[in-house]
C-alpha positions as CSV (number, residue, x, y, z in Angstrom):
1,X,-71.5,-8.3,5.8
2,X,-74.8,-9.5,4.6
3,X,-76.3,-12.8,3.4
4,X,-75.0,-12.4,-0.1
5,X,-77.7,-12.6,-3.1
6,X,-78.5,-15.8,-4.0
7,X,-76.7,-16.1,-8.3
8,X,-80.4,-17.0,-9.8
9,X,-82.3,-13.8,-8.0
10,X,-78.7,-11.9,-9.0
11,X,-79.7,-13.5,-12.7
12,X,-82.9,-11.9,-12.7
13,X,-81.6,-8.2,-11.6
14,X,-79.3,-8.4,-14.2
15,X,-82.1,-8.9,-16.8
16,X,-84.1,-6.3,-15.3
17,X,-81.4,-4.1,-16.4
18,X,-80.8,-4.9,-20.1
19,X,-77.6,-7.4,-19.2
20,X,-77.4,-11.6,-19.1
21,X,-75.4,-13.1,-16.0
22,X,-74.1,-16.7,-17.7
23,X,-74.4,-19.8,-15.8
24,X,-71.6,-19.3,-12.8
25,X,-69.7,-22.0,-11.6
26,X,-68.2,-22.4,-8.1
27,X,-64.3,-22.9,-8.7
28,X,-63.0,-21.9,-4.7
29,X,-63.4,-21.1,-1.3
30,X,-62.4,-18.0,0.2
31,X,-60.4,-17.3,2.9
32,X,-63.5,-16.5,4.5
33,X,-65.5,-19.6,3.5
34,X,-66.9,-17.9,1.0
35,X,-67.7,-19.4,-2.3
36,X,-66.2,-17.9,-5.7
37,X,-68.1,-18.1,-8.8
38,X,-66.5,-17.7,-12.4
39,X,-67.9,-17.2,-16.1
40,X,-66.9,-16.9,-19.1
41,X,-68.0,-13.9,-21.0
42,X,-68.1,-11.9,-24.5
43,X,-66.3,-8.7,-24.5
44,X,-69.0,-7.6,-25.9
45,X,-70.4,-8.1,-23.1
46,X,-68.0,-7.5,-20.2
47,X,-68.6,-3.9,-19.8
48,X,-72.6,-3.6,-19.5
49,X,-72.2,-6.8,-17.2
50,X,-69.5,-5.6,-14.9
51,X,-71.0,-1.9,-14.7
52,X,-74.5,-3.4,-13.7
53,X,-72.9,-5.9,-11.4
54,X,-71.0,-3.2,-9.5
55,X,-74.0,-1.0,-9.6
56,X,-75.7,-4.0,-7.5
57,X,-73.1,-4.8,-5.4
58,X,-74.9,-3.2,-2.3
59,X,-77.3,-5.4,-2.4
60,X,-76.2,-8.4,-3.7
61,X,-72.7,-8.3,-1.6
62,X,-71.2,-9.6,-4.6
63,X,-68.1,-8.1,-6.2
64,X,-67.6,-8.5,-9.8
65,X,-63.9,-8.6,-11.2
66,X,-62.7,-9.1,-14.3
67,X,-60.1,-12.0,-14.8
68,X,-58.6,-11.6,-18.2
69,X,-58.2,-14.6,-20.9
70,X,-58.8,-18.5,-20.1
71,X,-55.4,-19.7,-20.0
72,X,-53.2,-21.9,-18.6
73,X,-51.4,-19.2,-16.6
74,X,-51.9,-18.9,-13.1
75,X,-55.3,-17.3,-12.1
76,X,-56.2,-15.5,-8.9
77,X,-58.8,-18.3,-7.5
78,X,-55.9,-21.5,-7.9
79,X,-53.9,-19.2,-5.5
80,X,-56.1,-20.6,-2.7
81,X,-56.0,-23.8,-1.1
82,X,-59.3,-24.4,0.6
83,X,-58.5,-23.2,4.0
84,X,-60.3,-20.4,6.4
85,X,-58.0,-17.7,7.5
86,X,-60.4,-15.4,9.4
87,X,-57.5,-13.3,10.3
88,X,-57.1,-11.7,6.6
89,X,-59.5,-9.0,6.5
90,X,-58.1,-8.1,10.0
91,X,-54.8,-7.7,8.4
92,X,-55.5,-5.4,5.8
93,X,-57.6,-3.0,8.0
94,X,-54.9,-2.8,10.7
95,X,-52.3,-1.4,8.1
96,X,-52.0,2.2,7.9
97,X,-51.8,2.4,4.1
98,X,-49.4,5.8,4.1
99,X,-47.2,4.0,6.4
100,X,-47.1,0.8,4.3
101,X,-46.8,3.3,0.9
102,X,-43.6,4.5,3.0
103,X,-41.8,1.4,3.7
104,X,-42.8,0.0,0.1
105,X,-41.2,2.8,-1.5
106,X,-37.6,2.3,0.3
107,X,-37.6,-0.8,-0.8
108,X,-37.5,0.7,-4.5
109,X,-34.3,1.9,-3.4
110,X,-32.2,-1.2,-4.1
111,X,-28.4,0.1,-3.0
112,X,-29.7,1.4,0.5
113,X,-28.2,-0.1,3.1
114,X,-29.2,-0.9,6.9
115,X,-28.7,2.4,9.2
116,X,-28.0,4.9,5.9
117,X,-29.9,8.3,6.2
118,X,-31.6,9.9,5.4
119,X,-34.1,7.6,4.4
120,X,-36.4,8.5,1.4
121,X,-39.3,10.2,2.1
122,X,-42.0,9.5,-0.8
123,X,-43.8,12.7,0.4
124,X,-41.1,15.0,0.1
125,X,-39.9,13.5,-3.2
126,X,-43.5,13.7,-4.6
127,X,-43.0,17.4,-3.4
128,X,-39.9,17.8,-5.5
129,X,-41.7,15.8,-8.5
130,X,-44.4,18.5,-8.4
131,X,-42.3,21.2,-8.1
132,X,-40.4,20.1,-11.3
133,X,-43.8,19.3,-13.1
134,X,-45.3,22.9,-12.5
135,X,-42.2,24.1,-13.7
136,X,-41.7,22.2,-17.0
137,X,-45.7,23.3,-17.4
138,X,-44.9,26.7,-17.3
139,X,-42.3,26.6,-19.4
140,X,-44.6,25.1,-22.0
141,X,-46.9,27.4,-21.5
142,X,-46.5,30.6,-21.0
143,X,-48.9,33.2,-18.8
144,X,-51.6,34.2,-21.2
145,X,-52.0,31.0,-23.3
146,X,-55.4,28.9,-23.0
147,X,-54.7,26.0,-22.0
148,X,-57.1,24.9,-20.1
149,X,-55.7,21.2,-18.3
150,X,-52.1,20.9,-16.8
151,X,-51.4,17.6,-18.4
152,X,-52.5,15.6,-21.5
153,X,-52.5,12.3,-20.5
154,X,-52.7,9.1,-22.4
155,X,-55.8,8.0,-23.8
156,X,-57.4,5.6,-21.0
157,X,-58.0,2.2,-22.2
158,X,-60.3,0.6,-19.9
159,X,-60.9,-3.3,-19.2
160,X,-57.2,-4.4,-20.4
161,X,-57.9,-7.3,-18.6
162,X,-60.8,-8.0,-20.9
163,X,-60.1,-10.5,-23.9
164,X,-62.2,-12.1,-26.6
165,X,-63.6,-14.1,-24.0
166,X,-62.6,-13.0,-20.4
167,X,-63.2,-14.5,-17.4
168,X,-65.7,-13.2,-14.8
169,X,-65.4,-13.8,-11.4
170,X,-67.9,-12.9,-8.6
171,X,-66.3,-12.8,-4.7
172,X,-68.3,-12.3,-1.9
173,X,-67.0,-8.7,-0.5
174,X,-68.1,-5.6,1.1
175,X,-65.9,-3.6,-1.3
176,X,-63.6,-4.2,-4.1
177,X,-60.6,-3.6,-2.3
178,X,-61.0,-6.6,-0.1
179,X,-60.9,-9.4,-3.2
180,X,-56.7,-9.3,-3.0
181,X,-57.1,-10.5,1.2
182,X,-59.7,-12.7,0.3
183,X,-57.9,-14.9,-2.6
184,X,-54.7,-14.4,-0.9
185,X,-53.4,-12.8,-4.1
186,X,-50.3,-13.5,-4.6
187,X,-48.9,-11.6,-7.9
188,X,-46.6,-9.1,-6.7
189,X,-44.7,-12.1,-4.6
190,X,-41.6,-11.1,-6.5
191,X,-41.8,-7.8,-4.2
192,X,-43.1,-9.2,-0.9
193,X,-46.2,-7.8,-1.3
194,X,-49.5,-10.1,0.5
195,X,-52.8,-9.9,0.1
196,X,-53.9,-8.1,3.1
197,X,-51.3,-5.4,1.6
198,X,-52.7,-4.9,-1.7
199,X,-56.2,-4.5,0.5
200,X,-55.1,-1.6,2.2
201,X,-52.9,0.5,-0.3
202,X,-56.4,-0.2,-2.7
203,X,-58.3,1.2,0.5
204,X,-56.2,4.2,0.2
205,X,-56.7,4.3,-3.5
206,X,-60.5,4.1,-3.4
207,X,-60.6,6.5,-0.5
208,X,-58.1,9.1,-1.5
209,X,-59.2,8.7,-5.8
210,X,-62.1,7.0,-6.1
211,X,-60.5,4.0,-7.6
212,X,-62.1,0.6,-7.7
213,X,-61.1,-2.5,-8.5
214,X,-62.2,-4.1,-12.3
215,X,-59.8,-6.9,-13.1
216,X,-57.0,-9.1,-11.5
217,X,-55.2,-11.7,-13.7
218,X,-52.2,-13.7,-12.0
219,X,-50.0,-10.2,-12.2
220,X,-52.0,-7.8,-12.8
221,X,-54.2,-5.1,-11.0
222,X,-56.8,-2.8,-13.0
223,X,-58.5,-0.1,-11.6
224,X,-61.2,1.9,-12.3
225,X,-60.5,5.6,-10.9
226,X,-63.7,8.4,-10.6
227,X,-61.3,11.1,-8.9
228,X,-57.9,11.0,-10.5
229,X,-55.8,13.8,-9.7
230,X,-56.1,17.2,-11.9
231,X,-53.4,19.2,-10.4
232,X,-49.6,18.9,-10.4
233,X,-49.5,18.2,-7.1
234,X,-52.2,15.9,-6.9
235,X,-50.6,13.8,-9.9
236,X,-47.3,13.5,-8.3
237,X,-48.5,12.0,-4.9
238,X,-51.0,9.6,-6.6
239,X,-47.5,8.5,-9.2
240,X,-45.0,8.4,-6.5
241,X,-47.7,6.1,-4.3
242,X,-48.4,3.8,-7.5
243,X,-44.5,3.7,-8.3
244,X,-44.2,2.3,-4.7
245,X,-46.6,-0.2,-4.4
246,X,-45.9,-1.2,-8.3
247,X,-42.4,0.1,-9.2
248,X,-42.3,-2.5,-12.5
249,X,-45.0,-0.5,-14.1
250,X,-41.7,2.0,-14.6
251,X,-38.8,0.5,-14.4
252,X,-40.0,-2.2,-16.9
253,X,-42.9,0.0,-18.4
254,X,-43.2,4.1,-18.5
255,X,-39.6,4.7,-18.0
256,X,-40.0,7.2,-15.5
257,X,-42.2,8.5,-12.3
258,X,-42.8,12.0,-14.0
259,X,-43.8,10.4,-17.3
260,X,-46.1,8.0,-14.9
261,X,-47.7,11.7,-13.5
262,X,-48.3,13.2,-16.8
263,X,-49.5,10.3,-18.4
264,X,-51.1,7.8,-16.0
265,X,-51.8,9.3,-12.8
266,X,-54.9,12.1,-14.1
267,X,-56.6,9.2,-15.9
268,X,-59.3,7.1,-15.4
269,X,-57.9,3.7,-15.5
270,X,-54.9,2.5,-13.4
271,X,-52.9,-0.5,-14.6
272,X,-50.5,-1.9,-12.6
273,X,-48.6,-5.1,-13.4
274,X,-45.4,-7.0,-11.1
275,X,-43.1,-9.1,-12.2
């Protein structure tokens, strides 16, 4: 990773693209040693900032992420304690994220016990979940009609972490998915899940659908996604993957993995809360 961009020169390419970076003050360390900056800013604001941010991320090696309202809740940077763990980053590019997906969703299954089999097989139950999505889509639409997309999804309501005044946080990384190593995130503790584990199921997410991270509050994960699946298929993998790594965003949100395909899974904005 490079030298990152010092926050005055960062100041200045902001302003060369129409957007002003407030005064940033260091609240942490990373787990790398790695200082963390944080701002408060307008919404008015947040989404011309963050997008010009991201869009200088390559050469600033700073990731901006959006940390939701001031407020005496628990945010992501008081997770950390001051101390270097080299060894995170490590962690969460030795997983292999389909492997991890796998265990995380027989956990979901509460009444299994040691030794039962079969064990559930996320892929072939996204297989099934597919199957019965193309079929409730062709029942609602007959051969001949003109309906041009196979799901109508909810509207997508981007930066839900944003808030009259929202938090702005800048961490040293070479890609979004790394922040959750790096401030040892913590939110989905209720479920077992570490930092170095949210890093590589969001590799997997930003490789597989384009998704990148926007905002992270003390439980929640936001995520921008450029290739969200079109097709039936495609929208049952990417559900039964997020119902997995997030399983309250149904059980305690949606209701129900196929209404988290339809609805969720083609759109551009992931939210996912534990918890």
């Amino acid at each position: 990773m490079h030298l990152p961009m010092p926050i005055p020169v960062l100041r200045t390419a902001c302003a060369q693209r129409g957007c002003s970076l407030p005064q940033m003050d260091r609240v942490a360390m990373d787990v790398a040693g790695s200082p963390v900056y944080v701002a408060r800013v307008p919404e008015k604001d947040v989404l011309a900032l963050w997008s010009s941010l991201r869009a200088l991320h390559d050469s600033s090696g700073w990731w901006p992420v959006l940390s939701g309202d001031p407020s005496p809740t628990l945010i992501p940077w008081e997770m950390l304690d001051g101390s270097v763990d080299p060894s995170a980053l490590a962690l969460g590019n030795k997983h292999n994220a389909v492997s991890l997906l796998q265990d995380l969703y027989v956990r979901t299954f509460h009444d299994l016990g040691p030794g039962d089999a079969p064990v559930p097989s996320l892929v072939h139950d996204a297989a099934d979940l597919s199957q019965r999505l193309t079929l409730r889509a062709e029942a609602a639409d007959p051969p001949g009609s003109d309906r041009d997309v196979l799901f109508e999804p909810e509207p997508s309501t981007p930066w839900a972490v944003a808030s009259p005044t929202t938090l702005l946080m800048l961490v040293r990384a070479s890609a979004g998915y790394e922040v959750p190593a790096l401030l040892r995130w913590d939110g989905a503790c209720n479920h077992g899940i570490e930092g170095h584990e949210h890093m590589a199921v969001l590799r997997h997410f930003h490789e597989e659908y384009g998704a990148e991270l926007v905002g992270m509050t003390g439980d929640v994960i936001e995520l921008a996604v450029d290739r969200a699946p079109a097709t039936a298929g495609g929208a049952a993998l990417a559900a039964m993957e997020m119902y997995a790594y997030c399983p309250d965003i149904v059980l305690q949100g949606i209701g129900t993995v196929e209404a988290l395909a339809e609805r969720v899974a083609p759109t551009g904005d992931w939210f996912l809360w534990w918890d």
